[in-house]
py3Dmol code that shows the C-alpha trace and the ligand (Angstrom):
import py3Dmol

protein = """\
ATOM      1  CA  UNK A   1       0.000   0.000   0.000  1.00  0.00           C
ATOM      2  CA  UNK A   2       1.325   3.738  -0.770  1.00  0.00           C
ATOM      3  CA  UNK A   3       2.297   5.518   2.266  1.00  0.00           C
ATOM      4  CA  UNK A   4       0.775   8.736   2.775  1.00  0.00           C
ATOM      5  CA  UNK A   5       3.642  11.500   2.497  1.00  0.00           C
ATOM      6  CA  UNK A   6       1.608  14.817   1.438  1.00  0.00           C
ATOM      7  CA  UNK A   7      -0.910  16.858   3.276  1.00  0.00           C
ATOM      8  CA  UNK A   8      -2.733  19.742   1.910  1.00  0.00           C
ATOM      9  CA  UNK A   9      -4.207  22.756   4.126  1.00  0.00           C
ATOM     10  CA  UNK A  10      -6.589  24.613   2.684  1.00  0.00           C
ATOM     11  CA  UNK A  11      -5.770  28.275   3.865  1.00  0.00           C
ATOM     12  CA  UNK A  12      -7.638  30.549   1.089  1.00  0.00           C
ATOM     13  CA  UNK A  13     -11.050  31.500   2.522  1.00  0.00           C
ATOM     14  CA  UNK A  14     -12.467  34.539   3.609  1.00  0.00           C
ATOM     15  CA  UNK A  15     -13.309  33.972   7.106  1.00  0.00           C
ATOM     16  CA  UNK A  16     -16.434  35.817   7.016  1.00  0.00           C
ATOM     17  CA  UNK A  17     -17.243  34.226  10.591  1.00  0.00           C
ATOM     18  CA  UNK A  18     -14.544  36.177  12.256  1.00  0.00           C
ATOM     19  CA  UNK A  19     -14.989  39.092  10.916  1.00  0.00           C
ATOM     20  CA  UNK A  20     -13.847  42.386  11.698  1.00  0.00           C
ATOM     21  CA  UNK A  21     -10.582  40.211  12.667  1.00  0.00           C
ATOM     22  CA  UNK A  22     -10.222  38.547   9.248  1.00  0.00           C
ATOM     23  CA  UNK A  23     -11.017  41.828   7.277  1.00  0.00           C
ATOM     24  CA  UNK A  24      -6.824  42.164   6.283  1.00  0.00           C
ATOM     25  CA  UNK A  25      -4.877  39.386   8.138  1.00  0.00           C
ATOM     26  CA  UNK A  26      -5.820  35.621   7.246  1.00  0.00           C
ATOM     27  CA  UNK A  27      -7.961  33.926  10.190  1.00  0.00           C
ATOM     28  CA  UNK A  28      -5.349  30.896  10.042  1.00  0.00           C
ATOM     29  CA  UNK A  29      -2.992  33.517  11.577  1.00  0.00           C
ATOM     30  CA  UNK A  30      -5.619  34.225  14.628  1.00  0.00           C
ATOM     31  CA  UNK A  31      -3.046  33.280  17.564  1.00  0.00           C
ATOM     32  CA  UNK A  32      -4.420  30.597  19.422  1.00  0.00           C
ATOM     33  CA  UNK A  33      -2.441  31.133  23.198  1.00  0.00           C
ATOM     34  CA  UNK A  34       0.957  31.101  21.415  1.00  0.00           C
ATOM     35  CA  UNK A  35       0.808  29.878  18.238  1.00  0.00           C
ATOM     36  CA  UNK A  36      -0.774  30.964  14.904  1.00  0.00           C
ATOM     37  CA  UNK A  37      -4.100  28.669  14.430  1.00  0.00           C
ATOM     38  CA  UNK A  38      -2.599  27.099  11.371  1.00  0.00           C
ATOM     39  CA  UNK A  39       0.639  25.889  13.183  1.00  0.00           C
ATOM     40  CA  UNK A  40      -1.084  23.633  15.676  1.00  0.00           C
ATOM     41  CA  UNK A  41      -2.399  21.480  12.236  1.00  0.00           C
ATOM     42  CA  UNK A  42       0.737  21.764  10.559  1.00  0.00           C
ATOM     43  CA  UNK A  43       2.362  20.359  14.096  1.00  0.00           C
ATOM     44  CA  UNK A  44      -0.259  17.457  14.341  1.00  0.00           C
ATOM     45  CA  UNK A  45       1.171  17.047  10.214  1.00  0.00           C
ATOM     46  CA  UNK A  46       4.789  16.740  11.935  1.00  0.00           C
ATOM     47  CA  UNK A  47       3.303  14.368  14.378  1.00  0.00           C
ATOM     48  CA  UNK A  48       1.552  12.069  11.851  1.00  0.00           C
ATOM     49  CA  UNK A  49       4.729  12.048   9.573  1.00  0.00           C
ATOM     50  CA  UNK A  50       3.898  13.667   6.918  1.00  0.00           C
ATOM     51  CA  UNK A  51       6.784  15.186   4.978  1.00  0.00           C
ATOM     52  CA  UNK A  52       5.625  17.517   2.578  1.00  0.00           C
ATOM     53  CA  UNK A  53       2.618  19.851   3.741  1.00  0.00           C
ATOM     54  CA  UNK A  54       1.285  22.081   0.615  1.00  0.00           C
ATOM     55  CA  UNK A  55      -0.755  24.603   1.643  1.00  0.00           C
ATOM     56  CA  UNK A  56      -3.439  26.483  -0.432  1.00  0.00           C
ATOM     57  CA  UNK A  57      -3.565  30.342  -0.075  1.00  0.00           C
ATOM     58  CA  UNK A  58      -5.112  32.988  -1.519  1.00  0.00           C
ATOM     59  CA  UNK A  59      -5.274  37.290  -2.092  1.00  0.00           C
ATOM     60  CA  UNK A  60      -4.186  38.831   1.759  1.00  0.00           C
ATOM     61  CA  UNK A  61      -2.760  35.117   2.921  1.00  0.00           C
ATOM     62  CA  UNK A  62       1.195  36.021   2.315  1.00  0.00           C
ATOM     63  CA  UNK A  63       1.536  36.173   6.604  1.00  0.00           C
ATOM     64  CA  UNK A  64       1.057  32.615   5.918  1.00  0.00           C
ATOM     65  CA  UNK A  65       3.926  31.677   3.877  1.00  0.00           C
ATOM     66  CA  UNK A  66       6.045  34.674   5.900  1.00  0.00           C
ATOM     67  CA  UNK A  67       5.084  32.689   9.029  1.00  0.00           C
ATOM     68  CA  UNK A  68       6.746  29.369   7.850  1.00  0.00           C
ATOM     69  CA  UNK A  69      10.100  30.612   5.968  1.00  0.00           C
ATOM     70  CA  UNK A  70      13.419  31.525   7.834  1.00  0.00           C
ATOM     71  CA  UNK A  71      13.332  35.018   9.042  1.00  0.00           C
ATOM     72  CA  UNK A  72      17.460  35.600   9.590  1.00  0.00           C
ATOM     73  CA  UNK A  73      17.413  39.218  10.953  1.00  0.00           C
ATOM     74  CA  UNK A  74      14.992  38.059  13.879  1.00  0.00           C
ATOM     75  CA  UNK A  75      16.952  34.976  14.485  1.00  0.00           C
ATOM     76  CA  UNK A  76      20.001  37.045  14.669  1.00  0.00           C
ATOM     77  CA  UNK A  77      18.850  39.859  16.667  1.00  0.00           C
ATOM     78  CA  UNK A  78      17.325  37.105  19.398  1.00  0.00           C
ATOM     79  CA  UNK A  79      20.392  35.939  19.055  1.00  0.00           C
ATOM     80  CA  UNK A  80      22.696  39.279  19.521  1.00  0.00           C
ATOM     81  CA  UNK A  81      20.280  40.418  22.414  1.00  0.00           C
ATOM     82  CA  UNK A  82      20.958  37.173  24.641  1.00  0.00           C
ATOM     83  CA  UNK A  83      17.936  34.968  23.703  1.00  0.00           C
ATOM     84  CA  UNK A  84      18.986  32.246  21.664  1.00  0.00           C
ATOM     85  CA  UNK A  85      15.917  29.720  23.064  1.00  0.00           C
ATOM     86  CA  UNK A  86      13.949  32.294  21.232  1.00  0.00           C
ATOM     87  CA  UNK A  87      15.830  32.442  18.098  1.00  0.00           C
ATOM     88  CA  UNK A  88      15.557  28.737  17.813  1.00  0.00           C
ATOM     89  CA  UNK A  89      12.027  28.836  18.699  1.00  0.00           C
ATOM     90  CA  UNK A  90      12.086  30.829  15.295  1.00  0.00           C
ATOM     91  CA  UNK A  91      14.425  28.844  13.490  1.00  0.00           C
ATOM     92  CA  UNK A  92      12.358  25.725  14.119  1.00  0.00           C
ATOM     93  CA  UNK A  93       8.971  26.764  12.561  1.00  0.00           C
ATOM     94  CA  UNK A  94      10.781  26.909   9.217  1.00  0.00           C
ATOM     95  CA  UNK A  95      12.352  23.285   9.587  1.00  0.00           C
ATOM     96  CA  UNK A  96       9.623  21.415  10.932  1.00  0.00           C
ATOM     97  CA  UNK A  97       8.760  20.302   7.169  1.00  0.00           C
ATOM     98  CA  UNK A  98       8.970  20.949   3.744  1.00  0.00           C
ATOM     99  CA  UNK A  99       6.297  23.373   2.747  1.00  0.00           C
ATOM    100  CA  UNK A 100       4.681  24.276  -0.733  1.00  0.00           C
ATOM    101  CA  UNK A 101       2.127  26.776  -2.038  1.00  0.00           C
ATOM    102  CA  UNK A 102      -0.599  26.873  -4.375  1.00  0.00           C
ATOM    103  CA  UNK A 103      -2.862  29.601  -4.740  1.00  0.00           C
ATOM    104  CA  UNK A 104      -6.899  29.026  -5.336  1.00  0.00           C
ATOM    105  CA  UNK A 105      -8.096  31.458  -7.738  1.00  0.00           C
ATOM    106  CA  UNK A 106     -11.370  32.137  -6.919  1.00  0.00           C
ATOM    107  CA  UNK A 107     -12.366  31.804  -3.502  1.00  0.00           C
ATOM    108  CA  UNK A 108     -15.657  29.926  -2.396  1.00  0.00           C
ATOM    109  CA  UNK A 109     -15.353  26.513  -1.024  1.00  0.00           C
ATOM    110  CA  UNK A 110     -12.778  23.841   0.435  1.00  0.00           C
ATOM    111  CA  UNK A 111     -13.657  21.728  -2.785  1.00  0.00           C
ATOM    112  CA  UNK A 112     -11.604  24.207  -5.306  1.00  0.00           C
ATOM    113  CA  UNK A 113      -8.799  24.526  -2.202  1.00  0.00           C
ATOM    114  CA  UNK A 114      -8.410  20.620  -2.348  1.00  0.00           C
ATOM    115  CA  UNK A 115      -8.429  21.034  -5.976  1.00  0.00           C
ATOM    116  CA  UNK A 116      -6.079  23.725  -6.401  1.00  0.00           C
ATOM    117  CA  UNK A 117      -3.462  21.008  -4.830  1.00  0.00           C
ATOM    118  CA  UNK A 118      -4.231  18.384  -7.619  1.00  0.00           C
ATOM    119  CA  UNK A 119      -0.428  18.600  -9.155  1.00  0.00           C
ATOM    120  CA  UNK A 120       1.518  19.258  -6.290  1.00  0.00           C
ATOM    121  CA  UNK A 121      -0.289  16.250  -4.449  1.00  0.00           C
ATOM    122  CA  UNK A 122       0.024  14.302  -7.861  1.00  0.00           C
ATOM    123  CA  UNK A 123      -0.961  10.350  -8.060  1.00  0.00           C
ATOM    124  CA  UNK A 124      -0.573   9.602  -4.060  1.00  0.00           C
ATOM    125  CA  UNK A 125      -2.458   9.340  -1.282  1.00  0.00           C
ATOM    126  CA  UNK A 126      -2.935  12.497   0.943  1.00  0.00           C
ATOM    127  CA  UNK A 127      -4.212  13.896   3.708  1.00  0.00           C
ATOM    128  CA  UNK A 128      -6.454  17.089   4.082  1.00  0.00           C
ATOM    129  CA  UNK A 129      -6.420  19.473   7.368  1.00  0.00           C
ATOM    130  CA  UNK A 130      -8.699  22.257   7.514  1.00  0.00           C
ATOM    131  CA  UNK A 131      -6.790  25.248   9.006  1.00  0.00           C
ATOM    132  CA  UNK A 132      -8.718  26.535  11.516  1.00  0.00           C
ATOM    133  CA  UNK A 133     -10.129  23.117  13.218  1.00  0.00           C
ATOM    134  CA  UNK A 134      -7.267  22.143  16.531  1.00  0.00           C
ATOM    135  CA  UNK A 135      -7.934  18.491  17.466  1.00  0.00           C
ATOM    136  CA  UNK A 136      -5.938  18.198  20.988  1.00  0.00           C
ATOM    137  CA  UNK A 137      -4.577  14.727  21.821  1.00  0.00           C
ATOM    138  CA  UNK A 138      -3.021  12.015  19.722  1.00  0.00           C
ATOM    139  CA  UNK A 139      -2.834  13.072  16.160  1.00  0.00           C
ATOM    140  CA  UNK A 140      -5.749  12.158  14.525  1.00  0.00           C
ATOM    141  CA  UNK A 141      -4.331  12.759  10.979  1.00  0.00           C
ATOM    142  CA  UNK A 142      -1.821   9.592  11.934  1.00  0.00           C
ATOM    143  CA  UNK A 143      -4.698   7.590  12.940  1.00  0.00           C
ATOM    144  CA  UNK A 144      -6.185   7.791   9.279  1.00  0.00           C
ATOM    145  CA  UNK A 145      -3.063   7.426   7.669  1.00  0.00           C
ATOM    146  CA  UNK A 146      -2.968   3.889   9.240  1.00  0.00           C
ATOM    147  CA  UNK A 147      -6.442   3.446   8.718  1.00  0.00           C
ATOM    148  CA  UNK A 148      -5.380   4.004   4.349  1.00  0.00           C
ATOM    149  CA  UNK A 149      -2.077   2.103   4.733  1.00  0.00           C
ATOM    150  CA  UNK A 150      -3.573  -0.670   6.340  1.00  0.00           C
ATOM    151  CA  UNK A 151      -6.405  -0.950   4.227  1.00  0.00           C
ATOM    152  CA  UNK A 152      -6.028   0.986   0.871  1.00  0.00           C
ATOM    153  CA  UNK A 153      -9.399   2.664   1.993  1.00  0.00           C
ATOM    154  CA  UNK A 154      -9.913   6.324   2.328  1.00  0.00           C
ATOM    155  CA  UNK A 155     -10.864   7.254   5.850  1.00  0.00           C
ATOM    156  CA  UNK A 156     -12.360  10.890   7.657  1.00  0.00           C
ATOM    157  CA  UNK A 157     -12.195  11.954  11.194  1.00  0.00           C
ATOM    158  CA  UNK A 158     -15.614  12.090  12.810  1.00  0.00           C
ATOM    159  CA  UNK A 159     -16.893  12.960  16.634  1.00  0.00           C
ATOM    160  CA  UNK A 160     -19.896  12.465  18.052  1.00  0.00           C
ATOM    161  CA  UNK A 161     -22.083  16.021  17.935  1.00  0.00           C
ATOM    162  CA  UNK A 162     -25.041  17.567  20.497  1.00  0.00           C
ATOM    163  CA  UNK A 163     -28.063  17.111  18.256  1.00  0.00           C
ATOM    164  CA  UNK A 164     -28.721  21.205  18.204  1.00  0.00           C
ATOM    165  CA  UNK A 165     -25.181  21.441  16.374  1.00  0.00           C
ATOM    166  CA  UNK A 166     -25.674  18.890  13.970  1.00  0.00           C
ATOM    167  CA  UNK A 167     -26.547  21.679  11.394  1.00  0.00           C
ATOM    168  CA  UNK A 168     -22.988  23.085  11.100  1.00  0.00           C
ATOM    169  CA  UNK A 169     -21.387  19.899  10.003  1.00  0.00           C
ATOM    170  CA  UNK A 170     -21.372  17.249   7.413  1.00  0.00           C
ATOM    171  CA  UNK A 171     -23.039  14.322   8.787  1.00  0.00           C
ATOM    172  CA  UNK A 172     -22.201  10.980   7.710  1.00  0.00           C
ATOM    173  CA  UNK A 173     -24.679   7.688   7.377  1.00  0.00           C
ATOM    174  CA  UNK A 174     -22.750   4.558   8.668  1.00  0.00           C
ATOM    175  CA  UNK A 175     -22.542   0.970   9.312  1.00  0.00           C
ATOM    176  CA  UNK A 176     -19.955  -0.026  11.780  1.00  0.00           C
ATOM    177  CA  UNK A 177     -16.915  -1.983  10.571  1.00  0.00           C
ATOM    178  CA  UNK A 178     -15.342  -3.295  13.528  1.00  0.00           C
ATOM    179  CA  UNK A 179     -11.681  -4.043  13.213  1.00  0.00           C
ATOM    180  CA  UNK A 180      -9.440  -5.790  15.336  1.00  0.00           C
ATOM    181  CA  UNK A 181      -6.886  -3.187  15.140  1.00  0.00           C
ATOM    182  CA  UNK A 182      -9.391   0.109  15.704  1.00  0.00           C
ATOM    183  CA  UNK A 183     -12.404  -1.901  17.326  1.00  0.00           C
ATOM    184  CA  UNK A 184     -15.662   0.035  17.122  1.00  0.00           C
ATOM    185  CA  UNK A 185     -13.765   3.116  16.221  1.00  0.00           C
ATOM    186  CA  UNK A 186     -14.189   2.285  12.845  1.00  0.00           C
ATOM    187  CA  UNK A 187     -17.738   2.968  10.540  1.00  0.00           C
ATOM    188  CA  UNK A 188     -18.272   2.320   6.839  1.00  0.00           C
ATOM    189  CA  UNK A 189     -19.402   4.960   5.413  1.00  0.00           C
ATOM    190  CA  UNK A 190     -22.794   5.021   2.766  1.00  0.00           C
ATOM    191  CA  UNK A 191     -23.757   8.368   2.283  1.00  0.00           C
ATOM    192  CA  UNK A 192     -22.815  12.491   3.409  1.00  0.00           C
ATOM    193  CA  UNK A 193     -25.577  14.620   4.589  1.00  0.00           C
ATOM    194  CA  UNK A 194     -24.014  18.582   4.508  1.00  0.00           C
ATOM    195  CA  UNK A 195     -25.633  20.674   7.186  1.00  0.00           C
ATOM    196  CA  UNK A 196     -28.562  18.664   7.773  1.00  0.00           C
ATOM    197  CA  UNK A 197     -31.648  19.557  10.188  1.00  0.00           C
ATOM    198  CA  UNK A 198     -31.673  17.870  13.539  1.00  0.00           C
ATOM    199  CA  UNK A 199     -34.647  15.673  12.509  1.00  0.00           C
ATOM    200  CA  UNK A 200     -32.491  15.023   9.052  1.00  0.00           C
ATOM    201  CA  UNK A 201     -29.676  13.691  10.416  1.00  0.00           C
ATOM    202  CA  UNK A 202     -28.624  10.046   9.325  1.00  0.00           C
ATOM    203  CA  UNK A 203     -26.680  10.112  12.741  1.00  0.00           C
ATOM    204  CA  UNK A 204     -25.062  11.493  15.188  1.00  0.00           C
ATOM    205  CA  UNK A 205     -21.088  11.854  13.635  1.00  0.00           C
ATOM    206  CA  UNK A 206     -20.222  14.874  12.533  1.00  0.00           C
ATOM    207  CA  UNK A 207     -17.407  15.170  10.195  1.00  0.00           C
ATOM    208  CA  UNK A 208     -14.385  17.032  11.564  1.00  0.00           C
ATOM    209  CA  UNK A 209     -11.708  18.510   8.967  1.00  0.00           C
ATOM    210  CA  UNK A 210      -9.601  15.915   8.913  1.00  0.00           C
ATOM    211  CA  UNK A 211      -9.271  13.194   5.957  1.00  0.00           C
ATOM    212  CA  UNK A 212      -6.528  10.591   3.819  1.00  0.00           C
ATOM    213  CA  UNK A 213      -7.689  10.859   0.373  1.00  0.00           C
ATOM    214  CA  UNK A 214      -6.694   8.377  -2.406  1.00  0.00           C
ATOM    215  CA  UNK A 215      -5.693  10.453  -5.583  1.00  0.00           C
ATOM    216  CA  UNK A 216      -9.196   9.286  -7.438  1.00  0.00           C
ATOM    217  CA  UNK A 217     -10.625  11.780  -5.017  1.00  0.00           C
ATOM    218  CA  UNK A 218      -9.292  14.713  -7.562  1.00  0.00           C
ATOM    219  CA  UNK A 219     -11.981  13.039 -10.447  1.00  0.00           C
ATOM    220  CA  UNK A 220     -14.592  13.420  -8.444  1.00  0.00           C
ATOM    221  CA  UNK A 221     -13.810  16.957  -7.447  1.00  0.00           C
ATOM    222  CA  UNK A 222     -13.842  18.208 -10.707  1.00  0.00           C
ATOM    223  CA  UNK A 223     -16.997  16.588 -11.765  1.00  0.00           C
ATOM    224  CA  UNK A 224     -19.025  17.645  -8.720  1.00  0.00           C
ATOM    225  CA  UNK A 225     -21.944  20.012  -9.603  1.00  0.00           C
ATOM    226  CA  UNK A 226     -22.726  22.868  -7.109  1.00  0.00           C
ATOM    227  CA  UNK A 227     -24.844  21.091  -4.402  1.00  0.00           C
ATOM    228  CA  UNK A 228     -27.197  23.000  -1.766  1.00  0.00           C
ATOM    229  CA  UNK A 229     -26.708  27.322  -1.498  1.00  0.00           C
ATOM    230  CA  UNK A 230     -24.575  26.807  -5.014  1.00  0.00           C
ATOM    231  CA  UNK A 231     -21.772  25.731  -3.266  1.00  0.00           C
ATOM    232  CA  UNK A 232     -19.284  22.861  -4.416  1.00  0.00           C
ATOM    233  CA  UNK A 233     -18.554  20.790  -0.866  1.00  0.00           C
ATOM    234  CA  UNK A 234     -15.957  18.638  -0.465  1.00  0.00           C
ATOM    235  CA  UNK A 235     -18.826  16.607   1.342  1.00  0.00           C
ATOM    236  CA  UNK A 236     -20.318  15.501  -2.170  1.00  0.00           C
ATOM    237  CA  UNK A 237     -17.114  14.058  -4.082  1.00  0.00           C
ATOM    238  CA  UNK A 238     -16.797  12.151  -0.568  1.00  0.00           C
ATOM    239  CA  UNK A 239     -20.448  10.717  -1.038  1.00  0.00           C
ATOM    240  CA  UNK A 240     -19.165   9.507  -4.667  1.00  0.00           C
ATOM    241  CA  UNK A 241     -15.824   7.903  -3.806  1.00  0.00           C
ATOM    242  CA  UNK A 242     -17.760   6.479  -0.642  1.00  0.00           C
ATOM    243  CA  UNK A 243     -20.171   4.846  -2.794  1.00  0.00           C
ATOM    244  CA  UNK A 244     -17.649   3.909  -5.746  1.00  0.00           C
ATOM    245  CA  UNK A 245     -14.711   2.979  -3.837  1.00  0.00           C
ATOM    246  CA  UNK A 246     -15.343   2.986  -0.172  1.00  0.00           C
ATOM    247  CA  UNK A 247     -14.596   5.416   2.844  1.00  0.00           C
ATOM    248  CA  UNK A 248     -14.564   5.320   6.857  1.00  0.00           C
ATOM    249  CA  UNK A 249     -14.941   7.255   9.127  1.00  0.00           C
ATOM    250  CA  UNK A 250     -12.865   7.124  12.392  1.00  0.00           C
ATOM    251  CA  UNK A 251     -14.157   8.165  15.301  1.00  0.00           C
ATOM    252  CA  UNK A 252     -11.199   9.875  17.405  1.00  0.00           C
ATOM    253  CA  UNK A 253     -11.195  10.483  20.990  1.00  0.00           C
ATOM    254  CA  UNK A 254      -9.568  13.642  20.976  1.00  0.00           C
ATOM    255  CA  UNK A 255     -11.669  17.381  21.584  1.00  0.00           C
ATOM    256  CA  UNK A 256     -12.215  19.282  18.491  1.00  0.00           C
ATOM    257  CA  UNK A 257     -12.208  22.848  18.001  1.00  0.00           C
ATOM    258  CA  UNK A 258     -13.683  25.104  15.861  1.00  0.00           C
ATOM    259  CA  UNK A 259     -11.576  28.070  16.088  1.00  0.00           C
ATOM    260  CA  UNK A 260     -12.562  29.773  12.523  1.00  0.00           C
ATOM    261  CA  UNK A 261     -15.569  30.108  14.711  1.00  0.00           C
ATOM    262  CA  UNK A 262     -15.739  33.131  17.563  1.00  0.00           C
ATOM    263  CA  UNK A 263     -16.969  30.929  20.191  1.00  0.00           C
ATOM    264  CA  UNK A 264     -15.101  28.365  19.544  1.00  0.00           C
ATOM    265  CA  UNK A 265     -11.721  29.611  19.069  1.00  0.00           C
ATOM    266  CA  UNK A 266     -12.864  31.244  22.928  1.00  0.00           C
ATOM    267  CA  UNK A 267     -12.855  27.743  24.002  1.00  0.00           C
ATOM    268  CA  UNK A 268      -9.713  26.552  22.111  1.00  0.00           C
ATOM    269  CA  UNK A 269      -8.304  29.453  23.606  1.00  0.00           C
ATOM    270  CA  UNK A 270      -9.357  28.937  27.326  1.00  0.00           C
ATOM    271  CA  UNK A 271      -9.064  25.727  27.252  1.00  0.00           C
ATOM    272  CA  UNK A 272      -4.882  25.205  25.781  1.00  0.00           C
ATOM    273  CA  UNK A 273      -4.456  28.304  27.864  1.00  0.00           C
ATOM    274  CA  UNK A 274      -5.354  25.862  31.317  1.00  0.00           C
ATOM    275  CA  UNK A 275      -2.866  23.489  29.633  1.00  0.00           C
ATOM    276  CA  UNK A 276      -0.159  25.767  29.146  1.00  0.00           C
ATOM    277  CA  UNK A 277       3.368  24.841  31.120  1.00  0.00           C
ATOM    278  CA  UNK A 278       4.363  28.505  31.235  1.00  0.00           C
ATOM    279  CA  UNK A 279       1.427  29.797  32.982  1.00  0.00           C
ATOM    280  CA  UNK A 280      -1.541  27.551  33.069  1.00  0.00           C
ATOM    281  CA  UNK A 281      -1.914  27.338  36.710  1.00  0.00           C
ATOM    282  CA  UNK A 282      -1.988  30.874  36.894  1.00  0.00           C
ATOM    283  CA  UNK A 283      -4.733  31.162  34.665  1.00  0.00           C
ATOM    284  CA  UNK A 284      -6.789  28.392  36.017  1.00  0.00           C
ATOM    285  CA  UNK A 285      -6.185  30.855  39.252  1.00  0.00           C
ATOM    286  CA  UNK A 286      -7.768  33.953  37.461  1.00  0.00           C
ATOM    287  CA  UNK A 287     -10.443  32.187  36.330  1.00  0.00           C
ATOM    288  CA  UNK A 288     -11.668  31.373  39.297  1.00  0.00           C
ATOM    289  CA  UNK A 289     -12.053  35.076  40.541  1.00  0.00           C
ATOM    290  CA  UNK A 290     -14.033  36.279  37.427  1.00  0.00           C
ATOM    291  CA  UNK A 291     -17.704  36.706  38.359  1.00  0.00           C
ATOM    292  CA  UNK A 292     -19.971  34.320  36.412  1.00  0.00           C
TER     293      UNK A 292
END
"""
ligand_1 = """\
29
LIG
P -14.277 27.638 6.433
O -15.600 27.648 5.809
O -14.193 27.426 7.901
O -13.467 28.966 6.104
O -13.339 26.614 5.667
P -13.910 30.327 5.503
O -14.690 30.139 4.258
O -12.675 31.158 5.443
O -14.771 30.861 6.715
P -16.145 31.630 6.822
O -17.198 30.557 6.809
O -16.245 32.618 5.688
O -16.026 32.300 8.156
C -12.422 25.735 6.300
C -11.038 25.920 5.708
O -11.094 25.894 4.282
C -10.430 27.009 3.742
C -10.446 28.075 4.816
O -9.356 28.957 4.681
C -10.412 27.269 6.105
O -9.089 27.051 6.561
N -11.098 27.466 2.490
C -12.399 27.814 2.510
C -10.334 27.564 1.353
O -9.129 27.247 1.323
N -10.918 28.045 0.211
C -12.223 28.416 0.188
O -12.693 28.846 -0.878
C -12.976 28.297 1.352
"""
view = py3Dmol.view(width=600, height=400)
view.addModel(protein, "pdb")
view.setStyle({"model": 0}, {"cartoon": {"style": "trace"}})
view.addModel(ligand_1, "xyz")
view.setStyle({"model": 1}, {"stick": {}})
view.zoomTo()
view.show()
């Protein structure tokens, strides 16, 4: 089976969500604690293995590729001015991995992001990352790598979602496939449901920006029509390589975040700020003297 090398991070929407923030600096900048939002997925990319991460930009994203090449004068001058753990703080974020760009033309959904990638990602499996979802724990893009390698299959992160949510997420319709390597964790997948109403929903799993892709995946992108609103989803070329040549979906035990979202990039933000080594303590101590 191929090994999954390549992972593509679609970085080229508008982030109407988070707007006024997002009106001239890319939301996958937002800094989550510490970090950029789009680090912490191309970290869980180091994690998983992946050794080439291409990511798809657009108009106003250059902070992006800025972020990830070597800046030498700010190395040097954290060097010069006694603070070399800083300067290789720096240094690392342009080592971690070999990065590429592509840039989507016109911006609408994560279908023509994915698509944009089709040559750099070439015949090979890959994975997919949306940029502003953090999934804390064990990478969950390694988990689905296996899941491919092991069987050849495609496979998609899903969670389990509170019924009054289930309308923000792709919802997939599933038979479990238990495996003696992933037990239950493991669901074939027979049809996508984008968005649906509560009462609509084929179940429960919602999917969660994370998915290894077999390279047959690109076909169906470009022959997708515009589905519900007029916009192209990722969600139906899934439901076609699903039914053609089989897909799971993997439920991970990690906690998901939504930080493209206000509230929930509040959350991601509370929440890695408790686990923070530098000062989380101290914060869990402040938190307890604001009035709620
Ligand atoms: P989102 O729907 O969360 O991003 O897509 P968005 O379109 O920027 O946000 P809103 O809804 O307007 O607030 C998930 C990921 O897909 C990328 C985004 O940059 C984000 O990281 N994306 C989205 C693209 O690369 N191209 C697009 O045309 C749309």
């Amino acid at each position: 089976m191929q090994k999954v090398r390549k992972a593509v991070l679609p970085a080229a929407g508008l982030g109407t969500r988070f707007l006024p923030a997002t009106k001239a600096q890319p939301k996958e900048m937002l800094p989550v604690v510490d970090k950029p939002l789009i680090q912490y997925t191309v970290e869980e990319c180091v994690a998983s293995g992946i050794e080439n991460i291409i990511i798809v930009t657009g108009r106003g994203k250059n902070a992006i590729e800025d972020h990830f090449d070597s800046a030498p004068e700010l190395e040097r001058f954290l060097e010069e001015h006694g603070q070399p753990e800083r300067a290789e703080l720096v240094r690392q974020i342009s080592k971690m991995v070999h990065f590429s760009y592509t840039r989507q033309r016109a911006v609408g959904d994560d279908q023509v992001a994915v698509l944009a990638a089709r040559e750099l990602v070439g015949d090979e499996p890959f994975a997919v990352l949306l940029g502003d979802v953090i999934i804390n724990g064990r990478p969950v893009t390694r988990s689905l790598m296996d899941v491919y390698e092991e069987t050849g299959v495609g496979a998609i992160a899903v969670e389990a979602v509170h019924r009054d949510r289930l309308r923000l997420y792709g919802v997939v319709d599933t038979k479990p496939a238990p495996h003696q390597r992933w037990g239950d964790k493991l669901h074939r997948i027979h049809d996508l449901v984008e968005k649906p109403a509560p009462e609509e929903a084929p179940s429960n799993l919602g999917v969660t920006g994370r998915y290894v892709l077999p390279p047959v995946i690109f076909d169906y992108l470009a022959k997708t029509e515009p589905g519900s609103g007029g916009e192209i989803q990722l969600t139906d070329a899934l439901r076609h390589l699903a039914r053609a040549e089989g897909l799971y979906a993997y439920v991970f035990d990690g906690k998901s975040y939504d930080a493209g979202d206000k509230l929930g990039f509040l959350k991601a933000t509370v929440e890695l700020g408790l686990e923070n080594a530098e000062f989380g303590d101290e914060f869990r101590a402040y938190l307890k003297t604001v009035p709620l």
